[in-house]
C-alpha positions in Angstrom: 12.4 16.1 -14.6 14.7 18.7 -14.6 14.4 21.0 -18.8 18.1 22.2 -19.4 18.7 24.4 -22.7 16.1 25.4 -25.2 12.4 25.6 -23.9 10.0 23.4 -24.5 8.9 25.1 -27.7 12.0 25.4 -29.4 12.7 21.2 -29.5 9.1 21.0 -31.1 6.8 20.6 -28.3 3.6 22.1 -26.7 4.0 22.6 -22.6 0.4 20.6 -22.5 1.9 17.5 -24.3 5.2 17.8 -23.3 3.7 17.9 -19.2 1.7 14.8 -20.5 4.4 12.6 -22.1 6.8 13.2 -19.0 3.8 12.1 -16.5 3.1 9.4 -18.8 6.9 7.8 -18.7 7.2 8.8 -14.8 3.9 6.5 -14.1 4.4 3.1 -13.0 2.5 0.5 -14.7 0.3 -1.7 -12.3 -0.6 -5.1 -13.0 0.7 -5.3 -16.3 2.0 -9.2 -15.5 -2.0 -9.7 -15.8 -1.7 -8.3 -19.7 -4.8 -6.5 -18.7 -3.7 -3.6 -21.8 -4.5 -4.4 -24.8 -0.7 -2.8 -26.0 0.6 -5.4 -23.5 -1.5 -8.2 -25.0 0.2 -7.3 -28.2 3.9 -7.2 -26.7 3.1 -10.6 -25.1 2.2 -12.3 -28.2 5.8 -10.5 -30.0 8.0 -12.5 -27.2 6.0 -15.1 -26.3 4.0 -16.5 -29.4 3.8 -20.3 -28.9 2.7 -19.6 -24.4 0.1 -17.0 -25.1 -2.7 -18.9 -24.8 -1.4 -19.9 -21.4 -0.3 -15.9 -20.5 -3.6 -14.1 -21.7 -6.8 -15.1 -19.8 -9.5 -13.1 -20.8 -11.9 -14.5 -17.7 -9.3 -14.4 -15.8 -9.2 -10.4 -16.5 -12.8 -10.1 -16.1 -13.1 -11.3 -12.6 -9.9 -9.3 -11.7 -10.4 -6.6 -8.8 -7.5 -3.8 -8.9 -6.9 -2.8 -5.5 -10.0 -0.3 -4.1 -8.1 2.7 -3.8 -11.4 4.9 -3.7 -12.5 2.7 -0.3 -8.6 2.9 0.5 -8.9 6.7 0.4 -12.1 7.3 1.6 -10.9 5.2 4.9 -7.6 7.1 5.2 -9.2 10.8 5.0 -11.5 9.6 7.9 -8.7 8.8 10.1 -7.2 12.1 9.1 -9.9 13.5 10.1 -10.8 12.1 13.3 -7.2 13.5 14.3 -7.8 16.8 13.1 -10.9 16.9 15.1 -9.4 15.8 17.9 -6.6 18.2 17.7 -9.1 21.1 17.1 -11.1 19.7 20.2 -7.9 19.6 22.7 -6.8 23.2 21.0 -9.7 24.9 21.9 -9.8 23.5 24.8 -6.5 24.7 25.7 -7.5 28.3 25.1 -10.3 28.2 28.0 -7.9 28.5 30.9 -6.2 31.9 29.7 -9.9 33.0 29.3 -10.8 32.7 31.8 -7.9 34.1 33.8 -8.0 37.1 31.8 -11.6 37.9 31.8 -12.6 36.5 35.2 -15.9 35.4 34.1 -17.4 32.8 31.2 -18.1 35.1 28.1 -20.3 34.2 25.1 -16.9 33.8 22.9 -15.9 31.2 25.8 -18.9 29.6 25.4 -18.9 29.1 22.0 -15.1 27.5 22.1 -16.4 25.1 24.4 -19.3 24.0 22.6 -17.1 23.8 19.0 -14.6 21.5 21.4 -16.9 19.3 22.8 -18.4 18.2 19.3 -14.9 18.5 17.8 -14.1 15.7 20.5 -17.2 13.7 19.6 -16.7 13.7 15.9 -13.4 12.5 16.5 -14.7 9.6 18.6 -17.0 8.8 16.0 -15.0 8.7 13.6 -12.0 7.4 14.7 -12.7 5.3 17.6 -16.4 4.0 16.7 -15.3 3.8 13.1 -18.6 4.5 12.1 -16.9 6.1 8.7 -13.6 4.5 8.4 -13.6 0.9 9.8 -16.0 -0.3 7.2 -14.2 1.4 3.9 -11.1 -0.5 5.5 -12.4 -3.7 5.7 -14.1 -3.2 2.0 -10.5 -2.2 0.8 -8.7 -5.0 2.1 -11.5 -7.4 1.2 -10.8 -6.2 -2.3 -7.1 -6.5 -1.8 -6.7 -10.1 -1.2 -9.8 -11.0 -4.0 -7.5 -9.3 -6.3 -4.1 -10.8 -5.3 -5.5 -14.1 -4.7 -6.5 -14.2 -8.4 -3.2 -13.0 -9.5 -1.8 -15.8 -7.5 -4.0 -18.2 -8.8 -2.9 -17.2 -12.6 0.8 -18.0 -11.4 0.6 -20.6 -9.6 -1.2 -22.0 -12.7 2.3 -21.6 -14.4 4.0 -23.6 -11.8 1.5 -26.5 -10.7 0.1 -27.2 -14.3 2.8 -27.7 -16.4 1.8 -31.1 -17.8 -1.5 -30.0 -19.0 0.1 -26.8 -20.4 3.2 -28.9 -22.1 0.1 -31.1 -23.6 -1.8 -27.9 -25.1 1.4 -27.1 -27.4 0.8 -29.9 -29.3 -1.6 -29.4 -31.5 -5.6 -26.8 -31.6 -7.3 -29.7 -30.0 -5.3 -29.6 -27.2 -5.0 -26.0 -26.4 -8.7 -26.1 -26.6 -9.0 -28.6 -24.2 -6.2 -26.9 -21.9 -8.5 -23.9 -22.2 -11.8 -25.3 -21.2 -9.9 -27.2 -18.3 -8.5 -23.2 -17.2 -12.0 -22.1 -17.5 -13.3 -24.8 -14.8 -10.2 -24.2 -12.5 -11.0 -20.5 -12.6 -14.7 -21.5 -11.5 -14.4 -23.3 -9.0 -11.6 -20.9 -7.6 -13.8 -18.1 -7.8 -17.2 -19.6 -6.7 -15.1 -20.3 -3.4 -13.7 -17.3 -3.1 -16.0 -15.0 -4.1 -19.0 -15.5 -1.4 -16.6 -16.4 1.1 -14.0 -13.4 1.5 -15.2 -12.6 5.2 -14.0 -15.8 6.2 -10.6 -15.6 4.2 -9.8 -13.0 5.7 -10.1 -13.7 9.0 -8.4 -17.3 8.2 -5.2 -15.5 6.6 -4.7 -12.9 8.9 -5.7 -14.7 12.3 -4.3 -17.9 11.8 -0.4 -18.7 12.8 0.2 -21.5 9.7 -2.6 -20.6 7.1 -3.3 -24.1 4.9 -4.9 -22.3 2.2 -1.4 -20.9 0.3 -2.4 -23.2 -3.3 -5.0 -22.4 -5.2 -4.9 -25.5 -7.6 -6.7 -28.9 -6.1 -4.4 -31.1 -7.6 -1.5 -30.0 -6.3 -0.4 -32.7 -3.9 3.4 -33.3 -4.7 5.6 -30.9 -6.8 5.3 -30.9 -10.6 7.4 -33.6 -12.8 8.1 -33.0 -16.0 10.4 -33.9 -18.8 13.1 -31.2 -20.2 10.9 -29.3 -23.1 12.3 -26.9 -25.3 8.9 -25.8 -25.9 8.5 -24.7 -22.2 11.6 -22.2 -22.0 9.4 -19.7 -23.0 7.0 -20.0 -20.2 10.1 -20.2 -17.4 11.3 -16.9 -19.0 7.8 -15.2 -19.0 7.3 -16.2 -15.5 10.7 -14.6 -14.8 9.6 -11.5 -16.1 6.1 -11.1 -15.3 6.5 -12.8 -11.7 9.8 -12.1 -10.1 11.2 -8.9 -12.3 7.5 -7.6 -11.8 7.2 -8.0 -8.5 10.5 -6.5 -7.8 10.0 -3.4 -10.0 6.7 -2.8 -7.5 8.5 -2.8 -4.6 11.2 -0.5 -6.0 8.4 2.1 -7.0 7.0 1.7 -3.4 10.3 2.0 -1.9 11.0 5.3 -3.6 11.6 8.7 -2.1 8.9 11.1 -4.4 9.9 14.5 -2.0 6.5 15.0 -2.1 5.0 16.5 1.4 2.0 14.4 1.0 3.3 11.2 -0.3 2.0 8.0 -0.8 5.3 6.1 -0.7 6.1 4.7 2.9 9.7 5.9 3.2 8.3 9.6 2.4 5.6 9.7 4.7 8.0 8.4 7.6 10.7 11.0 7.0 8.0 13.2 7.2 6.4 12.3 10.2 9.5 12.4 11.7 10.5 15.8 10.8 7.1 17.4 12.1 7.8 15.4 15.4 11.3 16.8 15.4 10.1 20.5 14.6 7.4 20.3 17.4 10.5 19.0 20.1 13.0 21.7 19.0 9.9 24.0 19.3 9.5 23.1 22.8 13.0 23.1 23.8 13.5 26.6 22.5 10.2 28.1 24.5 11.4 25.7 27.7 15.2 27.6 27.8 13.1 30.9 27.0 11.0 30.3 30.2 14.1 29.5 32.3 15.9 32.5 30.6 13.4 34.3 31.9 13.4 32.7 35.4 16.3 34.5 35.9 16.4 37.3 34.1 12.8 38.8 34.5 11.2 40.8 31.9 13.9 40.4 29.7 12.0 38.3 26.8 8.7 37.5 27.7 6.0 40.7 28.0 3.9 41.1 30.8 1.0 38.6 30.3 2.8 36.3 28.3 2.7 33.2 30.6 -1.0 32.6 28.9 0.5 32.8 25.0 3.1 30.3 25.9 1.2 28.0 28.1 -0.6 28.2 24.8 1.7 27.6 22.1 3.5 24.8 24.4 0.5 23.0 24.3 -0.4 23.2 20.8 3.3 22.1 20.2 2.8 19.1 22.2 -0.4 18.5 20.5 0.9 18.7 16.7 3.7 16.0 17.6 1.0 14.0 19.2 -0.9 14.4 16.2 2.2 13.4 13.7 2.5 10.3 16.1 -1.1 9.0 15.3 -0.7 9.5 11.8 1.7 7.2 12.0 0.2 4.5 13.8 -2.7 4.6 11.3 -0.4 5.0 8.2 2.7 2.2 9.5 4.9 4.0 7.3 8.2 2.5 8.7 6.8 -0.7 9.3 5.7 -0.8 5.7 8.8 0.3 4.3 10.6 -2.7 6.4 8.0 -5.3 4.9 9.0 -4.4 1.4 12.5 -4.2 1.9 12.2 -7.9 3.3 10.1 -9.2 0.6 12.5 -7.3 -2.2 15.2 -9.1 -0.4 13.4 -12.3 -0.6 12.8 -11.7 -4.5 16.6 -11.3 -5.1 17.6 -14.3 -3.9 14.8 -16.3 -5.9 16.0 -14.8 -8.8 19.2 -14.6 -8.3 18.7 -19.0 -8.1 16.5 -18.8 -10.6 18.7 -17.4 -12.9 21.9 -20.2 -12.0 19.1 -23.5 -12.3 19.6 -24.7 -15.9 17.6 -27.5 -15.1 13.5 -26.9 -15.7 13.0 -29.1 -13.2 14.9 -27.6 -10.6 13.7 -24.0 -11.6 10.0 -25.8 -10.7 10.5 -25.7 -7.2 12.4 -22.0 -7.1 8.6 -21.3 -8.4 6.9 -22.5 -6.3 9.4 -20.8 -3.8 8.1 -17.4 -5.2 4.4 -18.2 -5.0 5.2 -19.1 -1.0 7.0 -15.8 -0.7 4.2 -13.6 -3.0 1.2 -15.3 -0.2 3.2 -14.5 3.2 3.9 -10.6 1.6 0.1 -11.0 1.3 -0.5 -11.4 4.7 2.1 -9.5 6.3 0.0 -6.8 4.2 -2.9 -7.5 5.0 -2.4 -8.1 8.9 -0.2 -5.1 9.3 -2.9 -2.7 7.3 -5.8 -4.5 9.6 -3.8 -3.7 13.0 -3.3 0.0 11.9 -5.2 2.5 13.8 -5.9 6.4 13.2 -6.5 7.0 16.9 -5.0 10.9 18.9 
């Protein structure tokens, strides 16, 4: 945010707070369509008093896994490393040749480059191409990724395929309690599936062409039937703002360009990767004209000598671009940005039907609609991140 007028101490603020407020309304808010907040709890029960029960699922929140960033990072800064070590290996290495040619014989310093390459090149094996560090934080990550998003799809798909049991809990206590013990033994049996069988899940959602496993609800055979209910147009226009508006709020934040030089938002990185490849062409193409400048016109730019330097810095060059273009193969940047602009296209046009269905029973099947969408983004995540490689 860009301060224009008084500073910060003159409109009644400290720099410490004010630098803390601004951070705290720039932050997105994950998984707030979970009410995991207690302030959110709070909001919920404001707009939605007579469905909270049904929104707020306290086991629900107490199985829930946010996505493993610290195995996320932790997998990332290994493949950044195994392609720094590999560029360190190959740019040593591409110092021994003008060593030798200007010395004539293998030195100690010569010595010592090779030995620093040769276990550069092996930590970067290791690392990168072993995966002795990085594949096993991936697979923990996006283990943890589809526990966590399989639970926030079982909580919404609740909304859609249990509507006659949650139409029956507004009634009366006893029936909310019984609604409530029925959610409990849902959640259960979900969980004790899941949860000791997330190898397998994985390799079922992202290997097979037609996964069968896309509800999470046993009895859903055929779609919901139920009568018009004023008392349910509350939960339609929860699930419209916690579901769809949430969801496309996400991929807006992930879609946007931070100008950061380090950036964790997929449009950012690519521009990025693309400039440093650019950079490292036009750096090549300016060294290539001088060498056929001086073809021609000897002595007139390059020193006596400087063949070595150039051969050099060419290769360097070369290597930094091939560098940029691993880190893009192991970050999918573009590929990434594409899959969210498809899904954010996807959640436009469910809303955009959503919004024109008077009918509650035709806005049923736009729900379930959106719960097919949210479990195919799922996999396109999960299948894209698996196939991504940090290799030079």
């Amino acid at each position: 945010m860009l301060d224009v007028g008084l500073p910060i101490e003159a409109r009644g603020f400290e720099p410490s707070k004010s630098k803390t407020m601004a951070s705290a309304v720039d932050a997105h808010k994950f998984n707030s369509d979970l009410l995991l907040e207690e302030d959110e709890r709070e909001l919920g029960d404001r707009r939605y008093p007579t469905i909270m029960h049904v929104l707020d699922h306290p086991e629900l929140r107490q199985v829930f896994l946010e996505p493993a960033n610290r195995a996320k990072r932790t997998g990332r800064i290994a493949g950044f490393l195994a392609i720094a070590f590999g560029f360190i290996a190959l740019a040593i290495a591409a110092l021994q040749y003008p060593l030798m040619h200007a010395t004539g014989d293998a030195t100690l310093l010569q010595r010592v480059l090779a030995s620093a390459s040769a276990v550069c090149g092996i930590i970067s094996v290791l690392i990168g191409s072993i995966g002795v560090l990085f594949a096993r934080r991936k697979r923990e990550w996006l283990h943890q990724r589809l526990m966590g998003e399989r639970i926030r799809q079982f909580h919404f798909q609740t909304l859609v395929f249990r509507l006659p049991e949650i139409l029956a809990s507004l009634t009366d206590e006893a029936a909310k309690s019984t609604f409530l013990s029925q959610r409990k033994l849902w959640l259960d049996t979900f969980i004790n599936r899941l949860k000791g069988n997330l190898a397998a899940a994985f390799v079922e959602m992202i290997d097979e062409e037609e996964p069968t496993n896309v509800w999470l609800h046993e009895g859903r055979r055929e779609l919901t039937k139920i009568p018009e209910s004023k008392e349910l147009e509350p939960l339609f226009e929860a699930y419209r703002e916690l579901r769809i508006l949430h969801q496309i709020d996400f991929i807006n934040y992930k879609l946007q360009d931070d100008y950061r030089l380090f950036s964790a938002m997929p449009r950012r990185q690519a521009q990025v990767i693309v400039q440093a490849i650019l950079i490292s062409i036009v750096a090549l193409c300016v060294i290539n004209i001088g060498v056929l400048w001086q073809a021609f016109y000897p002595g007139s730019i390059w020193t006596a000598g400087g063949a070595d330097s150039i051969s050099v810095a060419s290769m360097w060059i070369a290597l930094a671009a091939l560098a940029a273009r691993a880190i893009e193969q192991g970050l999918q940047p573009e590929r990434e940005a594409e899959r969210y602009q498809q899904y954010r296209s996807a959640l436009r046009a469910v809303l955009d039907r959503f919004d024109h269905t008077q009918s509650q029973a035709e806005k049923i099947p736009i729900m379930e609609e959106m719960e097919r969408i949210a479990f195919d983004e799922l996999r396109n995540f999960l299948i894209t991140n698996e196939r991504a490689r940090f290799i030079l």
